[in-house]
N, C-alpha and C positions, 0 to 999 in steps of 0.2 A: 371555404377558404379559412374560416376563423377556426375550423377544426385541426385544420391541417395548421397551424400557426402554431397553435397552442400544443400539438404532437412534437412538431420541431424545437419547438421552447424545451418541451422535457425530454425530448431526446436528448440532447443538450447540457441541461441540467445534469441527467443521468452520470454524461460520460464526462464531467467534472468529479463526480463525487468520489470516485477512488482517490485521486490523484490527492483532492481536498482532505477528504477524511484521514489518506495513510501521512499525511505532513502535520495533521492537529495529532492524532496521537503518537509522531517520532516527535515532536517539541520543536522548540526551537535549536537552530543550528545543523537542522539537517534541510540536505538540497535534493530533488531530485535527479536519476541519472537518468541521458539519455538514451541510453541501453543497459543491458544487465553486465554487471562487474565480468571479467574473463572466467572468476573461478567459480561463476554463479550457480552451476552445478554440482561441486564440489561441496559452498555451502550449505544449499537443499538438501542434500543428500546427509547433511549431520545430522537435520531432526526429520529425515525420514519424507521429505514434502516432493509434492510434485514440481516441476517447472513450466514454462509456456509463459501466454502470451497475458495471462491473471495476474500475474506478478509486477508490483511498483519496487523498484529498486530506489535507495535514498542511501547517499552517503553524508558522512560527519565526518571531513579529513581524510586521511587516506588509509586509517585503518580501523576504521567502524563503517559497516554498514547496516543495512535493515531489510531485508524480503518483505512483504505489508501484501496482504492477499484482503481486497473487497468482495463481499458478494451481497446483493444487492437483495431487500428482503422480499421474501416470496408473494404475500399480499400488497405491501408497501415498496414499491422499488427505491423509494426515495430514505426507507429506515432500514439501510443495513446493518451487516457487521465487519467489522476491520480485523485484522488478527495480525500482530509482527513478530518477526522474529529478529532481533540483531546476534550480530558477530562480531567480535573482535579480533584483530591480530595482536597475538605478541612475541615478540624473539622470530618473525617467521611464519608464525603457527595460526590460524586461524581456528577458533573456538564459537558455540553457543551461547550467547550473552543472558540475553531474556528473551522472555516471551510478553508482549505488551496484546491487548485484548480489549475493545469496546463496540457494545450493540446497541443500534439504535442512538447513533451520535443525535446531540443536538445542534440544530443546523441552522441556529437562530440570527447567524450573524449575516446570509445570505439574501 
């Protein structure tokens, strides 16, 4: 029983940490969405990325967004890596912003 508590616990844990990790490195002022923007293919498709079900969508307004891909580290599932991409629009046009990037967040505040 106390095994299976403590699987649960970090199962858990686990399926927090994309969500947590892609909101510490978009900063403040970004929310998350509860689905993928309309054009969200369109802007994968500028730096070449896959899409599905790996991807946390975060907006800043209504015209910045962010793609934030977790993957969870191989020995450690609890020391990933985070990887973002934002977009901006402007005049219409939707563009590649930056690329924001951090492994092995520290996760001291949980």
């Amino acid at each position: 029983m106390l095994l299976s508590s403590l699987l649960l616990a970090s199962l858990g844990a686990c399926s927090a940490g994309p969500i947590k990790s892609c909101k510490t490195l978009a900063g403040p002022g970004w929310s998350t969405l509860q689905k993928p923007p309309a054009n969200a293919a369109e802007l994968l498709q500028l730096e070449n990325l896959p899409g599905g079900s790996e991807v946390t969508w975060l907006a800043n307004g209504s015209d910045r967004l962010l793609a934030c891909y977790y993957a969870p580290g191989l020995n450690n599932p609890s020391c990933g890596g985070t990887t973002a991409y934002e977009f901006a629009a402007k005049d219409g046009h939707w563009a590649s912003r930056n690329l924001r990037s951090e492994v092995c967040p520290s996760d001291s505040d949980s």
